[in-house]
mmCIF file of the N, C-alpha and C atoms, coordinates in Angstrom:
data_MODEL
# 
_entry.id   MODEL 
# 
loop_
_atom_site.group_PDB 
_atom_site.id 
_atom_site.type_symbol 
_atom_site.label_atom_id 
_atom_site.label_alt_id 
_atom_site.label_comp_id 
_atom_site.label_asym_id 
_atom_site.label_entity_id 
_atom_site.label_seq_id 
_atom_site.pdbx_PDB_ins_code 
_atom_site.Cartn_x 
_atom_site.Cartn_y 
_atom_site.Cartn_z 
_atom_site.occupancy 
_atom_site.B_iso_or_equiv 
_atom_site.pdbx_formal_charge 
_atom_site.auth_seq_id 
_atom_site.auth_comp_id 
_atom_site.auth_asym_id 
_atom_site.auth_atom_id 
_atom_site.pdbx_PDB_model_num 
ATOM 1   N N  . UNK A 1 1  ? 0.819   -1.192  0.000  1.00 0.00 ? 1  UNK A N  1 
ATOM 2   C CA . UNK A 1 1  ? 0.000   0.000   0.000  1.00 0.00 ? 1  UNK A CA 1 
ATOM 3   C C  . UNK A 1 1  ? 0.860   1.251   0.000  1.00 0.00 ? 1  UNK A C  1 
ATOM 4   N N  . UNK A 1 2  ? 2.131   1.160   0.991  1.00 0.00 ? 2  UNK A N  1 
ATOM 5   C CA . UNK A 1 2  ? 2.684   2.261   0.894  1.00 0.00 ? 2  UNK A CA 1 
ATOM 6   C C  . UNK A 1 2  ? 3.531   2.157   -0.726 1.00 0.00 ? 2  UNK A C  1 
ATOM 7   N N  . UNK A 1 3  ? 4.251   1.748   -1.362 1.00 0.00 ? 3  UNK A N  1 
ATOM 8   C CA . UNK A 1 3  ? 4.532   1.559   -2.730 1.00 0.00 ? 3  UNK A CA 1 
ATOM 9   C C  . UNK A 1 3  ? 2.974   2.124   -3.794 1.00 0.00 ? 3  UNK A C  1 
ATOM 10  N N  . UNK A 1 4  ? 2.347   2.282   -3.446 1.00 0.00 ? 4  UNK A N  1 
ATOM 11  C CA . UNK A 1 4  ? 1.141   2.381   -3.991 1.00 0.00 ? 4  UNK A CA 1 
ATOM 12  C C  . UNK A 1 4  ? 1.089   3.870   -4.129 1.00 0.00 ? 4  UNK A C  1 
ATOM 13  N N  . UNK A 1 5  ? 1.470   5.211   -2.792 1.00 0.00 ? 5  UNK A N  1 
ATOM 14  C CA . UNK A 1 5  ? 1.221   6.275   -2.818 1.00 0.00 ? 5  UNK A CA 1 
ATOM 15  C C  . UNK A 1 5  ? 0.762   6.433   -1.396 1.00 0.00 ? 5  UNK A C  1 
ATOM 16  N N  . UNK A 1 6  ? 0.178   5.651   -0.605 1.00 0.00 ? 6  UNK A N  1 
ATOM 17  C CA . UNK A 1 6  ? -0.372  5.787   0.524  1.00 0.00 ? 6  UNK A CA 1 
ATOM 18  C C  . UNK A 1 6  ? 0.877   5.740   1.991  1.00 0.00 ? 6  UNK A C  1 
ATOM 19  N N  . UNK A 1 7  ? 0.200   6.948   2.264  1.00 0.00 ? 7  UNK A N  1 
ATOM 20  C CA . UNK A 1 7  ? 1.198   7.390   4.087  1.00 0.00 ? 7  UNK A CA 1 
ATOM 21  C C  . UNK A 1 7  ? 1.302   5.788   4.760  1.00 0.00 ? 7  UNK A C  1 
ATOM 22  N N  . UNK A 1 8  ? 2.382   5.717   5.373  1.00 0.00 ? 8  UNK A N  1 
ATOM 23  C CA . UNK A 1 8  ? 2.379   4.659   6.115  1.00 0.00 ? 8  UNK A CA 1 
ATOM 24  C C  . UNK A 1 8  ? 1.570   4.660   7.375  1.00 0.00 ? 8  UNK A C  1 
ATOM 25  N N  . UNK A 1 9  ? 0.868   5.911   8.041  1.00 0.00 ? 9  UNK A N  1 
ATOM 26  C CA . UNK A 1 9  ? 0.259   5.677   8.999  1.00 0.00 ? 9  UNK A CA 1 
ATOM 27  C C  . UNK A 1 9  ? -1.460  5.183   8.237  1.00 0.00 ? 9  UNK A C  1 
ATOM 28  N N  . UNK A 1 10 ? -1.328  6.401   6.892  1.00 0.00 ? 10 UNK A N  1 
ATOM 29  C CA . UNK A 1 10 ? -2.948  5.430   6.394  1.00 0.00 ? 10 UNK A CA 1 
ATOM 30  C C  . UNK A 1 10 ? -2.576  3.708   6.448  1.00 0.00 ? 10 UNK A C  1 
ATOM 31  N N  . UNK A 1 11 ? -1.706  3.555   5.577  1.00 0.00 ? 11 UNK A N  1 
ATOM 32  C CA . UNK A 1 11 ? -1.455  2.008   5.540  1.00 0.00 ? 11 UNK A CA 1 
ATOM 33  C C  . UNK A 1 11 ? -1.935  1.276   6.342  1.00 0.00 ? 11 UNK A C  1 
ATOM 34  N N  . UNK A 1 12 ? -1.653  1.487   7.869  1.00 0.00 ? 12 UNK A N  1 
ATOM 35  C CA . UNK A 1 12 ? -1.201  1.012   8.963  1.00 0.00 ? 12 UNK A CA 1 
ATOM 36  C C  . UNK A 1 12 ? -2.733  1.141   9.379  1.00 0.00 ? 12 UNK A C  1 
ATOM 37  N N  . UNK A 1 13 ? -3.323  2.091   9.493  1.00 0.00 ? 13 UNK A N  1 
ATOM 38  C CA . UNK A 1 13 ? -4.973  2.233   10.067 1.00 0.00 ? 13 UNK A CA 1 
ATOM 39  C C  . UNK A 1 13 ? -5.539  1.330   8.777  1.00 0.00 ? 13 UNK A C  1 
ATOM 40  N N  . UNK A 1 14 ? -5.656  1.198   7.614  1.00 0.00 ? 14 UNK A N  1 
ATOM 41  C CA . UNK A 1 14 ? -5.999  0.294   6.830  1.00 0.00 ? 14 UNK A CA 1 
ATOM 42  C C  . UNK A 1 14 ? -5.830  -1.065  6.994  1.00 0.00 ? 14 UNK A C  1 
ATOM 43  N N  . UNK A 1 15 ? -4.719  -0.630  7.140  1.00 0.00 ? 15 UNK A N  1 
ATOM 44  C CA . UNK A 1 15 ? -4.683  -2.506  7.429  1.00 0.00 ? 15 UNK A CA 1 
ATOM 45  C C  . UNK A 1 15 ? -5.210  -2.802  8.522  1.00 0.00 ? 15 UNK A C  1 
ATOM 46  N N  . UNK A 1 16 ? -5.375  -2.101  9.779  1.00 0.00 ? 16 UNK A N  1 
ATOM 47  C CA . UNK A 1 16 ? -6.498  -2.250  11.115 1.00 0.00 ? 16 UNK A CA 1 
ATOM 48  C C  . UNK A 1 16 ? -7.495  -2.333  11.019 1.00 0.00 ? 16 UNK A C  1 
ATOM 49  N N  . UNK A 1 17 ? -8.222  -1.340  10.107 1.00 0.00 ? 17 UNK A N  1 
ATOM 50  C CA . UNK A 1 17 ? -9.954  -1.477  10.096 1.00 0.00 ? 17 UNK A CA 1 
ATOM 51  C C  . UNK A 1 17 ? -10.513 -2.543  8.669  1.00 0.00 ? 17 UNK A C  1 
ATOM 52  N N  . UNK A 1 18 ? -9.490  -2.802  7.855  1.00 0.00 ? 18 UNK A N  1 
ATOM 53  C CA . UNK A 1 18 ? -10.252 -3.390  7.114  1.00 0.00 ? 18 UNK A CA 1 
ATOM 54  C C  . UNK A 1 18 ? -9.829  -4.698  6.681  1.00 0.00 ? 18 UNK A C  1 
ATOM 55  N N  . UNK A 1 19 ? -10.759 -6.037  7.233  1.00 0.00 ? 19 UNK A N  1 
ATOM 56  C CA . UNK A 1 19 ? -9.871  -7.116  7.389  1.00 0.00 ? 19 UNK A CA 1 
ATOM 57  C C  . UNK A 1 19 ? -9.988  -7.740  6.267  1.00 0.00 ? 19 UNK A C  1 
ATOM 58  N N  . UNK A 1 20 ? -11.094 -7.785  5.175  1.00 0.00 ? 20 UNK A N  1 
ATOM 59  C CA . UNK A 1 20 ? -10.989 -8.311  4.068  1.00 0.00 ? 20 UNK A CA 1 
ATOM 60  C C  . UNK A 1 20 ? -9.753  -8.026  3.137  1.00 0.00 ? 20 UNK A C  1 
ATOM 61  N N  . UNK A 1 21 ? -8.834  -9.002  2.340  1.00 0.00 ? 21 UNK A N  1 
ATOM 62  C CA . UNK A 1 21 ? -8.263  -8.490  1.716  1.00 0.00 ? 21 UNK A CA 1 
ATOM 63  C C  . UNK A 1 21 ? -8.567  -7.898  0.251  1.00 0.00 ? 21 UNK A C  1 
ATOM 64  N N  . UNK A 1 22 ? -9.637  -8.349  0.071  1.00 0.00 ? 22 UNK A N  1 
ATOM 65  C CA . UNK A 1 22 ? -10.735 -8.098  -0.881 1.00 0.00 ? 22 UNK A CA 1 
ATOM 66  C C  . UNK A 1 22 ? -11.066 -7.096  -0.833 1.00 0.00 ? 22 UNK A C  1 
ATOM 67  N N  . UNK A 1 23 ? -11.224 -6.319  -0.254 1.00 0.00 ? 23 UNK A N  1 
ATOM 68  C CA . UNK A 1 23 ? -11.676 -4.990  -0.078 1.00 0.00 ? 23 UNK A CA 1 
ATOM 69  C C  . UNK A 1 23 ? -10.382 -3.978  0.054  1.00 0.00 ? 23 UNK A C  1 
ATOM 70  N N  . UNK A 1 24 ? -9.225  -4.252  0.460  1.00 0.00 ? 24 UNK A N  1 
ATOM 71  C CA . UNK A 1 24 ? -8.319  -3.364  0.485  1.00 0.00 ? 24 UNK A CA 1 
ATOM 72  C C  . UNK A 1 24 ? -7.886  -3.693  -1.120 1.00 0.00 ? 24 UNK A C  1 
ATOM 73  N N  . UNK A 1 25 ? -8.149  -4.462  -1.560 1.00 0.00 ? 25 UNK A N  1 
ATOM 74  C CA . UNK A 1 25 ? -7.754  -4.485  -3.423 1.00 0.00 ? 25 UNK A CA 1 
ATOM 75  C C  . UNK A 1 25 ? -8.614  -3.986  -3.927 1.00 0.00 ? 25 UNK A C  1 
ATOM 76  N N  . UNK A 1 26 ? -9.795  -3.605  -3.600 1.00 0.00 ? 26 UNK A N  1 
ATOM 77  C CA . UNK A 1 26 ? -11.001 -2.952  -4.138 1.00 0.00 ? 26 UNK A CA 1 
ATOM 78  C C  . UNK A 1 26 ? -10.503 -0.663  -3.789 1.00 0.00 ? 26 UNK A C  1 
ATOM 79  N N  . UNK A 1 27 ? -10.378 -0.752  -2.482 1.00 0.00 ? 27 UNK A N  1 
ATOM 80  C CA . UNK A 1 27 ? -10.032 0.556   -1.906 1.00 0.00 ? 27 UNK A CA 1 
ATOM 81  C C  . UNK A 1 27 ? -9.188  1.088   -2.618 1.00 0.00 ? 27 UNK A C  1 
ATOM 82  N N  . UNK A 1 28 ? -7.656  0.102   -2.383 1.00 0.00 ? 28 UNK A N  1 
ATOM 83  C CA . UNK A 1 28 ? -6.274  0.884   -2.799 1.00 0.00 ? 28 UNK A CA 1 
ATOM 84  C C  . UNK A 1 28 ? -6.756  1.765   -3.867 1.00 0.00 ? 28 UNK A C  1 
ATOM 85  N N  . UNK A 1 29 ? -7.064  0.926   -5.228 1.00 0.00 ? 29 UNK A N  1 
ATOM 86  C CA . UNK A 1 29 ? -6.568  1.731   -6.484 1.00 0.00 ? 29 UNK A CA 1 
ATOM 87  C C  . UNK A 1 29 ? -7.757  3.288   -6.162 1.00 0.00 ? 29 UNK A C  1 
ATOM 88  N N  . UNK A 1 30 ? -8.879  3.318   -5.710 1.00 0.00 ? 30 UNK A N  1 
ATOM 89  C CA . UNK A 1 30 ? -10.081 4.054   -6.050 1.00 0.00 ? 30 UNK A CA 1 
ATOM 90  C C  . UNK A 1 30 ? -9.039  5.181   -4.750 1.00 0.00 ? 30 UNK A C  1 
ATOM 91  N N  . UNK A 1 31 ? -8.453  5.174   -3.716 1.00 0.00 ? 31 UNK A N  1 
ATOM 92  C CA . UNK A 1 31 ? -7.839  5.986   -2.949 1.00 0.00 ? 31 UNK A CA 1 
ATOM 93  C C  . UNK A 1 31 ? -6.687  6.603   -3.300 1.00 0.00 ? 31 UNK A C  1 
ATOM 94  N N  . UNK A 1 32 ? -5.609  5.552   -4.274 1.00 0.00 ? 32 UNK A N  1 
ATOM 95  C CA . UNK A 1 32 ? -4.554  6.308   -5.121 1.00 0.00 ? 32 UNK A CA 1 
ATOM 96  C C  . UNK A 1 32 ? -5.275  6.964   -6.215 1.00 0.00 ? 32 UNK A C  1 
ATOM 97  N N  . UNK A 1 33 ? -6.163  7.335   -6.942 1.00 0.00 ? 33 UNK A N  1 
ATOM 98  C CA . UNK A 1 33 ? -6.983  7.646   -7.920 1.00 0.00 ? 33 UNK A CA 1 
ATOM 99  C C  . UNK A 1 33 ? -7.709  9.049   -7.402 1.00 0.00 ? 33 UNK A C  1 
ATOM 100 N N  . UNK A 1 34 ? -8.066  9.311   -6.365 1.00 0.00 ? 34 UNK A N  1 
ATOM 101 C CA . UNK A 1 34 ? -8.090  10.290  -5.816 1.00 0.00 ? 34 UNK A CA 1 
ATOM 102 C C  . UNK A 1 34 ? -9.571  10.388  -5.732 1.00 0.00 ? 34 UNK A C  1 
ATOM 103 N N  . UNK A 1 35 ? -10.320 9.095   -5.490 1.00 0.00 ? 35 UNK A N  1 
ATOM 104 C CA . UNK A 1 35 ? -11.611 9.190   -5.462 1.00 0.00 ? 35 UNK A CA 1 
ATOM 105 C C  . UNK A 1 35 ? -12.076 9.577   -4.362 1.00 0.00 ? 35 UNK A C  1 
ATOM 106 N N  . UNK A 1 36 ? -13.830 9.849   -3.850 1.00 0.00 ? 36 UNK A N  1 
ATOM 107 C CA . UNK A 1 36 ? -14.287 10.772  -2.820 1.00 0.00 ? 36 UNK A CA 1 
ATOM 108 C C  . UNK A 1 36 ? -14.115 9.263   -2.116 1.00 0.00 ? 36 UNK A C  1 
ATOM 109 N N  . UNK A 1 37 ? -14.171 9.442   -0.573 1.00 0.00 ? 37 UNK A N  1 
ATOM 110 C CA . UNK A 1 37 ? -14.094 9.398   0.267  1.00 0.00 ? 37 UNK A CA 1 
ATOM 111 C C  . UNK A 1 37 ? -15.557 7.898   0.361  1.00 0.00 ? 37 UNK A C  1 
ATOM 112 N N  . UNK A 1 38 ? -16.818 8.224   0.361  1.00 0.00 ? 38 UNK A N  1 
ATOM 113 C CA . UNK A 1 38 ? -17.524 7.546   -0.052 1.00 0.00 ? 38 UNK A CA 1 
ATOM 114 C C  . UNK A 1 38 ? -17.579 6.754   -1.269 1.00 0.00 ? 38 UNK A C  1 
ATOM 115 N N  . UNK A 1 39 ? -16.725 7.183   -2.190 1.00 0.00 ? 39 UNK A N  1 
ATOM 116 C CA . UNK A 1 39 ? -16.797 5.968   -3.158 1.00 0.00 ? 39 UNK A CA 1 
ATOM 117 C C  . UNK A 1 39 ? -16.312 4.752   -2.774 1.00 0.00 ? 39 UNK A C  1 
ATOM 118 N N  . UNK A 1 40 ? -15.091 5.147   -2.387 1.00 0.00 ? 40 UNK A N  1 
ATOM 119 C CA . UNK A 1 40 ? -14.135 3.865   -1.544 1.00 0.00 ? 40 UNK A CA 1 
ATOM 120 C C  . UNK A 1 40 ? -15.013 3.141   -0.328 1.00 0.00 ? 40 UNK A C  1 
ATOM 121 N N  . UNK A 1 41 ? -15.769 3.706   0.004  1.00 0.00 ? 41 UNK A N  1 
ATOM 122 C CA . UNK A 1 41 ? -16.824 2.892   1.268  1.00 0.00 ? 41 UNK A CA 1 
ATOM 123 C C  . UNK A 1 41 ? -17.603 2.435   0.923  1.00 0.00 ? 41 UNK A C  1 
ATOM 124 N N  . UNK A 1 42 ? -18.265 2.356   -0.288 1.00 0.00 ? 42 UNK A N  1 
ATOM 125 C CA . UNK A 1 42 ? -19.487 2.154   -1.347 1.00 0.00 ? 42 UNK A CA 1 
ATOM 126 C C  . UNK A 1 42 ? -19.142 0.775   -1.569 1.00 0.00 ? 42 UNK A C  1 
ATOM 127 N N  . UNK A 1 43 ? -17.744 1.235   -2.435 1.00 0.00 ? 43 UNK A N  1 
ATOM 128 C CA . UNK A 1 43 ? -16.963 0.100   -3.174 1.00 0.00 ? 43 UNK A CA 1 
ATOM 129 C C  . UNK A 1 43 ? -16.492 -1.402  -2.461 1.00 0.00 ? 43 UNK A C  1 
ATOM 130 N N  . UNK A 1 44 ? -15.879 -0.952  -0.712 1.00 0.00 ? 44 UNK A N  1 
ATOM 131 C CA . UNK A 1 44 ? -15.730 -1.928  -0.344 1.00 0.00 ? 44 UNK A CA 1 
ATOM 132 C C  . UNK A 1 44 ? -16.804 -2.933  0.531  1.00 0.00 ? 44 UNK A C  1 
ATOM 133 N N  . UNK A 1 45 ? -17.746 -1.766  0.299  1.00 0.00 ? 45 UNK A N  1 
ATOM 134 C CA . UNK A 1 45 ? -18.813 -2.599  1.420  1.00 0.00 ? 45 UNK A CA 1 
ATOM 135 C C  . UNK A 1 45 ? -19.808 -3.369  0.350  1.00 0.00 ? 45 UNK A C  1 
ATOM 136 N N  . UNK A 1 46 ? -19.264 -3.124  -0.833 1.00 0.00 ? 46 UNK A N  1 
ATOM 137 C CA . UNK A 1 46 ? -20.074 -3.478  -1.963 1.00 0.00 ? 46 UNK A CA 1 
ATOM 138 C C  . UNK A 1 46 ? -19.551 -5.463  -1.776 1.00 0.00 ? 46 UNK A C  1 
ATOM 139 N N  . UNK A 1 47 ? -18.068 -5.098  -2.175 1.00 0.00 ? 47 UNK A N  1 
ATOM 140 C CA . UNK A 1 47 ? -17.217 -6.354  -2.159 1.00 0.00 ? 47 UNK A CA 1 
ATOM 141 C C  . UNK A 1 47 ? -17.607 -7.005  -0.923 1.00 0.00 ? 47 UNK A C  1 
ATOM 142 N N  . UNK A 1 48 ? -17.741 -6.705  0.344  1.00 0.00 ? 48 UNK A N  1 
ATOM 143 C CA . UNK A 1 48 ? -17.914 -7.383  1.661  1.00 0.00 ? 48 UNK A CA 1 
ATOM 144 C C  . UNK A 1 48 ? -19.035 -8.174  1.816  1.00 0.00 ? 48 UNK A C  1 
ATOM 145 N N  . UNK A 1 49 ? -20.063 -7.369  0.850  1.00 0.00 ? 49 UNK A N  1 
ATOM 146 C CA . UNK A 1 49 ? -21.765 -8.167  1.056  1.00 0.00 ? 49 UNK A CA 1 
ATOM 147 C C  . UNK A 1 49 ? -21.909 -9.604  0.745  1.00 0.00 ? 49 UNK A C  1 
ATOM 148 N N  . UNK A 1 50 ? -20.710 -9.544  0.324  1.00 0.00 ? 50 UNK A N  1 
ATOM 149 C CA . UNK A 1 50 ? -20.879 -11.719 -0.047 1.00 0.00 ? 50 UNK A CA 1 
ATOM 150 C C  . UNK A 1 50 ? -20.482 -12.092 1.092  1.00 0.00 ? 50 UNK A C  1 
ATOM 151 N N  . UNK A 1 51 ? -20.262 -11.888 2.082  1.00 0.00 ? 51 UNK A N  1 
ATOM 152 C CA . UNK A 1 51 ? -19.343 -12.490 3.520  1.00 0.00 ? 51 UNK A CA 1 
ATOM 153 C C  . UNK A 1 51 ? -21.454 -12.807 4.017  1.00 0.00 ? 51 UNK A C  1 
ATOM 154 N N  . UNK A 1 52 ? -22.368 -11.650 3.888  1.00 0.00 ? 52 UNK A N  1 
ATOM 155 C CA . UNK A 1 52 ? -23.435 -11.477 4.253  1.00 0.00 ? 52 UNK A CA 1 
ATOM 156 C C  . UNK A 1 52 ? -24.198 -12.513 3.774  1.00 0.00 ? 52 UNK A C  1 
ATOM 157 N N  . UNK A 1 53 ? -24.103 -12.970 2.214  1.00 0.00 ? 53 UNK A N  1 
ATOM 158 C CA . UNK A 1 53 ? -24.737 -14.265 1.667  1.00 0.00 ? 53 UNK A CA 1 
ATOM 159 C C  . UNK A 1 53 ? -23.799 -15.516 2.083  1.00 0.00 ? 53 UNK A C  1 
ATOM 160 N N  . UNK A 1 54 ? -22.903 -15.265 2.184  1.00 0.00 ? 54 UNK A N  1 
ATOM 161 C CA . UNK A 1 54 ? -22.452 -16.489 2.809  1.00 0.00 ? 54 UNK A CA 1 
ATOM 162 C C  . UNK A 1 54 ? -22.400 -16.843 4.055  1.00 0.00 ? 54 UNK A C  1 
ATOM 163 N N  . UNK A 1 55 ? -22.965 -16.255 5.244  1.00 0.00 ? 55 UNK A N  1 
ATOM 164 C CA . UNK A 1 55 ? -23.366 -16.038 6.776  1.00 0.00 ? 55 UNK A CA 1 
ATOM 165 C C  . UNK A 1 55 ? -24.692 -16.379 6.458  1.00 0.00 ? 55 UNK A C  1 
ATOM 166 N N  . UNK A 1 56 ? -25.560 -15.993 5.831  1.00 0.00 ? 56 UNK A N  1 
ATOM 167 C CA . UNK A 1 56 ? -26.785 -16.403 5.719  1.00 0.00 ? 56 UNK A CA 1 
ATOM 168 C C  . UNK A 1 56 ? -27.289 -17.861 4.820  1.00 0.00 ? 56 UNK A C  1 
ATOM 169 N N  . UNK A 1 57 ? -26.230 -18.406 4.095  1.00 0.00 ? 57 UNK A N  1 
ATOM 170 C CA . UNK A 1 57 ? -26.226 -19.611 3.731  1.00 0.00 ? 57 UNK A CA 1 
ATOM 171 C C  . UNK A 1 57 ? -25.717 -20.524 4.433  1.00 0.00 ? 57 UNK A C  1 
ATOM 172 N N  . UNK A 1 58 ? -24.998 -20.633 5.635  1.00 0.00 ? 58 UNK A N  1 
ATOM 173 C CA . UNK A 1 58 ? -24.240 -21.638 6.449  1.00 0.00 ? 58 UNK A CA 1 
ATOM 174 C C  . UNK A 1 58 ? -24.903 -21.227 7.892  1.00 0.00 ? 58 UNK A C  1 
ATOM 175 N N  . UNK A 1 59 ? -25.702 -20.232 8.168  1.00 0.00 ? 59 UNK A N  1 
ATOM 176 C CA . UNK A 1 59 ? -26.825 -20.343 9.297  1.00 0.00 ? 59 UNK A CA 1 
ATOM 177 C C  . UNK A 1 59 ? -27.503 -21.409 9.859  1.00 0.00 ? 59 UNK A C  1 
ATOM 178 N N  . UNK A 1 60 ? -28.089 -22.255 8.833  1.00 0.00 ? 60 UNK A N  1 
ATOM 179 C CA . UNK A 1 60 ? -29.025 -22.879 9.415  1.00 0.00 ? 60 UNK A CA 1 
ATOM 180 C C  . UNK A 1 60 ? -27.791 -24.715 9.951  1.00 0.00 ? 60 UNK A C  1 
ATOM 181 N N  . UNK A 1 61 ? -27.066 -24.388 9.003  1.00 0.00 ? 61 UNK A N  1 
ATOM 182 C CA . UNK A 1 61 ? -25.918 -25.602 9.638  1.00 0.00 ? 61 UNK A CA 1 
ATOM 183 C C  . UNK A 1 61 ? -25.338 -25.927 11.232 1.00 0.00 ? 61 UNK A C  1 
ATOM 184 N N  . UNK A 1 62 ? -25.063 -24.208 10.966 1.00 0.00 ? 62 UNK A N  1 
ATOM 185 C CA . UNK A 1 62 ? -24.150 -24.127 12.267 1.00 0.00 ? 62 UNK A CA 1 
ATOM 186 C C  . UNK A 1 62 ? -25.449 -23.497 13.486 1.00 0.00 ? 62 UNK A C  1 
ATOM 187 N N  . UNK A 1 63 ? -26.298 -23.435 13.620 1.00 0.00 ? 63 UNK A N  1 
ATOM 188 C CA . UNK A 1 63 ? -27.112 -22.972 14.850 1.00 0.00 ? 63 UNK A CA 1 
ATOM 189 C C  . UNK A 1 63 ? -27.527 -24.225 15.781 1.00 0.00 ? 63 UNK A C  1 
ATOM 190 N N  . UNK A 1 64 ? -27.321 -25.497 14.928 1.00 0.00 ? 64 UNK A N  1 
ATOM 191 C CA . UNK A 1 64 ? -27.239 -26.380 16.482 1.00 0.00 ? 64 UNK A CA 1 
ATOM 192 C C  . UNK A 1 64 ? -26.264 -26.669 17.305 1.00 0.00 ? 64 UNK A C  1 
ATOM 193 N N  . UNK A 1 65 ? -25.537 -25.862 17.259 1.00 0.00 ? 65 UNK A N  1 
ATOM 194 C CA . UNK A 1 65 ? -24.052 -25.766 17.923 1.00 0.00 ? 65 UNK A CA 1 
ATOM 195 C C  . UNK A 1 65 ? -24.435 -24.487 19.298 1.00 0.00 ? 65 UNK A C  1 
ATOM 196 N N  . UNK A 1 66 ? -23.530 -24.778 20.048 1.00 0.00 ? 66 UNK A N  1 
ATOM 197 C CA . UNK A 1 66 ? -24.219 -24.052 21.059 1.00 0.00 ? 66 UNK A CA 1 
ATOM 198 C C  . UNK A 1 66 ? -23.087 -22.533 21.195 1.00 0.00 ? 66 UNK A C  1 
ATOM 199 N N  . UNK A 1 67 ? -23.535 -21.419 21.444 1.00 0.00 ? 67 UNK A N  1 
ATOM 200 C CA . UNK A 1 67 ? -22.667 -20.538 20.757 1.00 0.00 ? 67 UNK A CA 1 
ATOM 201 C C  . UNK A 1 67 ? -21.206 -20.210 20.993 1.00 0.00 ? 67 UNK A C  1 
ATOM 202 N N  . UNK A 1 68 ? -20.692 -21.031 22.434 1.00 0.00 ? 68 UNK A N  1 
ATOM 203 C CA . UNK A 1 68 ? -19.601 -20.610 22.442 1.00 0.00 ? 68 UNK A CA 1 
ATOM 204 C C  . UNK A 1 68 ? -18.389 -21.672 21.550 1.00 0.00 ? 68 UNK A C  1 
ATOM 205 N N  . UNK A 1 69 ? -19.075 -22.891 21.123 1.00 0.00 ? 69 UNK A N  1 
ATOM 206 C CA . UNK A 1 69 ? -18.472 -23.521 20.339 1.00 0.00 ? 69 UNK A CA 1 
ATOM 207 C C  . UNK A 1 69 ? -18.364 -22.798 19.048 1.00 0.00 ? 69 UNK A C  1 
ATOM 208 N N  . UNK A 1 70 ? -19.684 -22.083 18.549 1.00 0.00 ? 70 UNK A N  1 
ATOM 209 C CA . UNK A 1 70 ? -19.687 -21.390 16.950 1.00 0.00 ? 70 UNK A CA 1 
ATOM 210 C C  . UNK A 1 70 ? -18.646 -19.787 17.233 1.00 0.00 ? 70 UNK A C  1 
ATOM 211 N N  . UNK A 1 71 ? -18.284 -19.585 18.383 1.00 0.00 ? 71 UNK A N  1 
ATOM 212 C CA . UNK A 1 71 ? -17.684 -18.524 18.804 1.00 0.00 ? 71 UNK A CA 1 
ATOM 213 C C  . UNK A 1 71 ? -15.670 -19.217 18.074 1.00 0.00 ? 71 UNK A C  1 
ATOM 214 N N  . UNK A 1 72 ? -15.649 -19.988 18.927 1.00 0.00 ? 72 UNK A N  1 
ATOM 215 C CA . UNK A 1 72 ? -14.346 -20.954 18.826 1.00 0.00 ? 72 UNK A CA 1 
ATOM 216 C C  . UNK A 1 72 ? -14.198 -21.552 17.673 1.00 0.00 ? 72 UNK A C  1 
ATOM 217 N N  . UNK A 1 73 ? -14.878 -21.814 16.774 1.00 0.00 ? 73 UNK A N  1 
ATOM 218 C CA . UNK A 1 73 ? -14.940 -22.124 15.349 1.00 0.00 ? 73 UNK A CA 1 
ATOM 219 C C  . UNK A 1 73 ? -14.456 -20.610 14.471 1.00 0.00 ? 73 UNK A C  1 
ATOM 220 N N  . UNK A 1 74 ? -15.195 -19.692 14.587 1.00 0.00 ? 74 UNK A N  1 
ATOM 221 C CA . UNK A 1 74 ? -14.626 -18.208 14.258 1.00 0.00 ? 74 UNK A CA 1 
ATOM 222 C C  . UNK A 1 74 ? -13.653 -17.704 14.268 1.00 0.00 ? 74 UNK A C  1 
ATOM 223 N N  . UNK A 1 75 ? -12.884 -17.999 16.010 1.00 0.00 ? 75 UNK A N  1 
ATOM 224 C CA . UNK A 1 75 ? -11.991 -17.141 15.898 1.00 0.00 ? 75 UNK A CA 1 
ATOM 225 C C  . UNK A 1 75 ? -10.595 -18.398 15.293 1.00 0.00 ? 75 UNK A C  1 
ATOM 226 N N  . UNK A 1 76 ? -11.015 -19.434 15.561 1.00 0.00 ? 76 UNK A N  1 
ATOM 227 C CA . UNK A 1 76 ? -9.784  -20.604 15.031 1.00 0.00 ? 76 UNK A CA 1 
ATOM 228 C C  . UNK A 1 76 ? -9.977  -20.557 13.521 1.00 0.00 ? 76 UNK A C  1 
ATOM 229 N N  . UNK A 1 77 ? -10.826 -19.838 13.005 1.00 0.00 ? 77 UNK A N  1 
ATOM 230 C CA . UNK A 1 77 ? -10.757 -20.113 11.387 1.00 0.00 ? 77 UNK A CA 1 
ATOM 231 C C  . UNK A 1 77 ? -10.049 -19.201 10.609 1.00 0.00 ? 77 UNK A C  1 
ATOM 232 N N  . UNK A 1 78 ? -9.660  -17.647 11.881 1.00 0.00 ? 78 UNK A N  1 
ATOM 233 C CA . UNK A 1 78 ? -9.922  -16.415 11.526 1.00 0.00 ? 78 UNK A CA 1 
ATOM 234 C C  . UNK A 1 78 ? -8.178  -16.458 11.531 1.00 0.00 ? 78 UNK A C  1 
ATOM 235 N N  . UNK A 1 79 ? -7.447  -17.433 12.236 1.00 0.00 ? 79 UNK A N  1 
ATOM 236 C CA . UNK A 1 79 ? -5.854  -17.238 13.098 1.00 0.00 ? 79 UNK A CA 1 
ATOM 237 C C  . UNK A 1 79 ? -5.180  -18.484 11.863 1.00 0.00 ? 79 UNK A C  1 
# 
């Protein structure tokens, strides 16, 4: 990102708030490009909404699990 044009402290808060990497490949170019501010939020929350169909397609699997197991499944999938 910083090779890209971007401050290393943006970098650095980027890479904090936004965990998809999908979405920081969506952001970068529209932020080196000098787009508004909302486009880039448009854009990545655009890319993110499949995380939303795919949470809502593996729902009905995982809800007989009791939640702190579906908790521990999350964060071990996430590391």
């Amino acid at each position: 990102m910083v090779q890209s044009g971007l401050s290393v402290p943006l970098a650095l808060f980027m890479s904090l708030l936004v965990f998809a990497g999908s979405a920081q490949l969506t952001a970068l170019p529209l932020l080196v490009a000098g787009a508004p501010l909302w486009v880039v939020w448009a854009a990545a929350t655009c890319v993110n909404l499949r995380f939303v169909i795919f949470s809502a397609f593996w729902r009905p699997y995982f809800m007989p699990y009791p939640r702190a197991y579906r908790l521990r499944l999350a964060t071990s999938a996430a590391t």
